[in-house]
N, C-alpha and C positions, 0 to 999 in steps of 0.2 A: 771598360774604358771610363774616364773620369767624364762626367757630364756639365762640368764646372762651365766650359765654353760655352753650353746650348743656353745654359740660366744667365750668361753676362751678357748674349745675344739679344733675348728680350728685356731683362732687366729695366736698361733705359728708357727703355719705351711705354713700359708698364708704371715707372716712376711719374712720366711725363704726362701720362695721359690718367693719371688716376683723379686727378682735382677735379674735371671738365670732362664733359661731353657735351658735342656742337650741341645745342637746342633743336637746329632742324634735323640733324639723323635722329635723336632720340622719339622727336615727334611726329617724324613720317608715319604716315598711315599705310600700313603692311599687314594690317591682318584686320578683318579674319581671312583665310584663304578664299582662294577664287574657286577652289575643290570644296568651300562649306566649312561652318564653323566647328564643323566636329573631325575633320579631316586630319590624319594623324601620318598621311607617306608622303606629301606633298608632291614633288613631279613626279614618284612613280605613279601616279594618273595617268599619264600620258604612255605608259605601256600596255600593249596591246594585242592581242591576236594578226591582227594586221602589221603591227610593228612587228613582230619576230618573224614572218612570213617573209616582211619586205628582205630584214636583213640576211634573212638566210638566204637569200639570194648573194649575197657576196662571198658566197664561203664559193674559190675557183680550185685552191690545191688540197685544200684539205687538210692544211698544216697548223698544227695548234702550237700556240706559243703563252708558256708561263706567263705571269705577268709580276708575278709576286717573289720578290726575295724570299732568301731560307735567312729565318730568324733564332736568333740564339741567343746567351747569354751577352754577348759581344757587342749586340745588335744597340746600336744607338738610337738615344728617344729623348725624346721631350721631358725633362726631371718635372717628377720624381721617377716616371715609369723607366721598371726595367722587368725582364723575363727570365725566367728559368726554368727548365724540365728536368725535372729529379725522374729516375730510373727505379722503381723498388722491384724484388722479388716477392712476392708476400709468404712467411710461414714457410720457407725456404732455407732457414739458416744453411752456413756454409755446405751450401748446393743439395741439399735434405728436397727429396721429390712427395709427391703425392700423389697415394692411392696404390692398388698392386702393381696400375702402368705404368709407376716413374712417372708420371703429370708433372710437367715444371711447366712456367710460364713468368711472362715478365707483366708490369705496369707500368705507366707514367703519370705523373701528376707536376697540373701546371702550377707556380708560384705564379703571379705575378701580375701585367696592367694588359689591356686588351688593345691598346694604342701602342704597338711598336710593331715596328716593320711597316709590313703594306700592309694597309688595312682603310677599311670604309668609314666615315664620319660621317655617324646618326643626328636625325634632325635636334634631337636631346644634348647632343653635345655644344654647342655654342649658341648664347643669345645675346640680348642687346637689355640692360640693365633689368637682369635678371630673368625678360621675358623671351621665351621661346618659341621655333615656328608656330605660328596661325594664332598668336597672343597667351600662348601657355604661360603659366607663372610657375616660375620654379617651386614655390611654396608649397603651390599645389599638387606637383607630380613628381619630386626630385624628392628618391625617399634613399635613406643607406641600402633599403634592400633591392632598388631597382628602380627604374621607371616607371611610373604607373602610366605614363602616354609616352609617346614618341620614341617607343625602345626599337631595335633594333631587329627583334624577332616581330614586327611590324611589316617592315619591308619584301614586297617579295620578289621572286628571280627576276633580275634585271636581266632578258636580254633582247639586243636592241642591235644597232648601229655603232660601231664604235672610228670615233677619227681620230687620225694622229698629226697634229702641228709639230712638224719640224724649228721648233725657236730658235735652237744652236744654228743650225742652216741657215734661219733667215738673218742671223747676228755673223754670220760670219765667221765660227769659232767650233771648236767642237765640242767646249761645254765653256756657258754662262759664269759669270761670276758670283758670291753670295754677295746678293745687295741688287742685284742688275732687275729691275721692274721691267717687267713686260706690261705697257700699256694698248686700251683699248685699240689704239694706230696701229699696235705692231702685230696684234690679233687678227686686223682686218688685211695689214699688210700682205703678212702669213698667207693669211688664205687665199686671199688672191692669186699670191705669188708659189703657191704649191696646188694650185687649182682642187679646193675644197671645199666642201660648205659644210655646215654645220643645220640639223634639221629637229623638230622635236621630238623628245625625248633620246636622243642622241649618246653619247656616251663620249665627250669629248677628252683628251687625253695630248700634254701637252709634254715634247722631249727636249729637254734644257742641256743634257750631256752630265748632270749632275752627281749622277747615280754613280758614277765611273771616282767620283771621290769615295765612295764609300769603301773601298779596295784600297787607293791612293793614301787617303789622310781621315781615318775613323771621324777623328777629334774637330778636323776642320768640316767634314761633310753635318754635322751636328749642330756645329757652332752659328750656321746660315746656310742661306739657301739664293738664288733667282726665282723670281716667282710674282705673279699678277699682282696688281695694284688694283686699289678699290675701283676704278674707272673701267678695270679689264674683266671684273667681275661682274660690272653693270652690265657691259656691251653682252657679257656671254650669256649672262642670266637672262636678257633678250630674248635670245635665241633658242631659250626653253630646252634646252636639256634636261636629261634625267640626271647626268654628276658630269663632273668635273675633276679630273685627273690628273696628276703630276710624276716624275720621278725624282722629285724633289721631299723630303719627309712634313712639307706644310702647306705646300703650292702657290703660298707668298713669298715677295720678297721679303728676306731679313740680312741684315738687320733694319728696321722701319725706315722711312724716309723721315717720318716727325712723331706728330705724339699722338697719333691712333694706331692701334695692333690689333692686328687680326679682323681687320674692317671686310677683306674680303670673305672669311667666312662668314662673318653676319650676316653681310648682301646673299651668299648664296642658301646657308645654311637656315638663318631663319626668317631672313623677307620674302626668298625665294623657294624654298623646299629642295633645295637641290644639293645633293649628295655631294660630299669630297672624298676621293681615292686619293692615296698620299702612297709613295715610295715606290710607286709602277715601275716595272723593270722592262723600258722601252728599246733597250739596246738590237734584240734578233729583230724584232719589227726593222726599226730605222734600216739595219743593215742589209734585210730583203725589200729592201723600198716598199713594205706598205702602209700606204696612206688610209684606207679604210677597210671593217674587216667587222667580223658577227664578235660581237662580244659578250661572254656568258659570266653570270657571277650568281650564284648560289648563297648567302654569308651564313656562317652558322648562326643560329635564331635563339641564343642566349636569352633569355627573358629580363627583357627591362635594361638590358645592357646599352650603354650610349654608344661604343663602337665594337668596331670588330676588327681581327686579323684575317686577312682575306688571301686567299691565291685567285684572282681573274684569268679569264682565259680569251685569247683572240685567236680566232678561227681566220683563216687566209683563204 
């Protein structure tokens, strides 16, 4: 699919906000971590022997549920990224086996960007003019061949508590609109109004009804999204999570309200340490009503990689 819409989505926002940065975001004091100046996984800190203990206490039926889209050529993403899996036979010519058993076998080899579909966003992936979580400088650890800090095979199994906010519910609709901000109000609303709380190191996971474009209208599901505003990323960063989750492919609104982009992943990603899950496939959850549930993520540990393509799993 053409990815023309996803690049005139941000565009304006990126023209807008390229002159200027407020003086007080750039000069807030947010580092060094409260985990110590050497600290490289930021809220997974807060994962724990006693944290997997607690959660696995919520697992009642036993039913595990995907969380991750099947990603493919198809699969829409953020430009430039896009994916492909080439299929080879090796040393196979037209169906030629090997050895006296006839041995045939196949391979696959991936082209392509580790940001599309569902996937996790590493602390190395977004900072705030140029510096990253706990005061990293790009200069310093942003090499072509990898990360030399905050990679991704850093991170380890997250598993935790995970909760699920109903937003389409609490908006009244069955999926949000691209552009509709969920703010910090409608956070606290939510939760109220779905009786949930949110606890540290948490796995919070928000359902907008968005995902259900990606079926309907490739081109528009790409093009924006619903999705938190810098204020809704304060209140949750609060509340000390391990990540923060959407079925939305950015978990901001876009397209921007003015002329700062992607202010919520700074707040989470590098004032706060805390992980972004993007493209969560919230649908079987919502539809067996649950609201909390053991959530397991394993990622693959790419070295020096900033993100990854993830499948998560919620346990019922």
């Amino acid at each position: 699919m053409s990815r023309t819409r996803i690049a005139l989505a941000c565009a304006a926002g990126l023209l807008a906000a390229a002159s200027t940065v407020a003086p007080a975001f750039a000069q807030d004091k947010w580092h060094p971590s409260k985990w110590g100046a050497d600290d490289e996984i930021g809220a997974a800190n807060l994962l724990t022997p006693a944290k997997v203990l607690e959660a696995a206490k919520l697992v009642k039926t036993g039913k595990a549920y995907p969380l991750g889209i099947v990603v493919g050529r198809d699969t829409p993403a953020f430009p430039p990224r896009s994916l492909a899996v080439t299929v080879l036979s090796p040393n196979q010519y037209q169906g030629s086996t090997l050895a006296e058993n006839k041995m045939s076998y196949n391979d696959d080899m991936i082209t392509g960007w580790l940001g599309v579909g569902t996937q996790i966003d590493g602390l190395g992936h977004l900072g705030i003019d140029n510096t990253y979580y706990n005061g990293n400088q790009a200069k310093d650890f942003v090499k072509v061949t990898g990360l030399e800090k905050l990679g991704i095979d850093k991170i380890p199994p997250i598993v935790t508590r995970g909760v699920l906010i109903d937003m389409a519910k609490h908006k009244g609709v069955e999926a949000m609109k691209e552009g509709d901000a969920i703010t910090a109000d409608d956070v606290k609303a939510a939760m109220q109004a779905q009786k949930v709380t949110v606890g540290k190191g948490d796995v919070v996971v928000f359902h907008t009804g968005w995902l259900s474009m990606l079926a309907q209208d490739p081109k528009r599901f790409g093009a924006g999204e619903p999705g938190i505003d810098a204020g809704a990323a304060t209140y949750l960063a609060s509340l000390e999570p391990v990540a923060v989750g959407a079925d939305t492919w950015g978990i901001e609104a876009v397209p921007f309200a003015g002329s700062r982009i992607w202010e919520g992943h700074q707040i989470l990603l590098a004032k706060n340490g805390i992980y972004i899950l993007e493209t969560l496939d919230t649908r079987a959850l919502i539809k067996d009503g649950v609201t909390e549930f053991l959530f397991v993520l394993g990622q693959p540990r790419y070295k020096g990689a900033v993100q990854a393509i993830i499948n998560p799993v919620a346990i019922n």
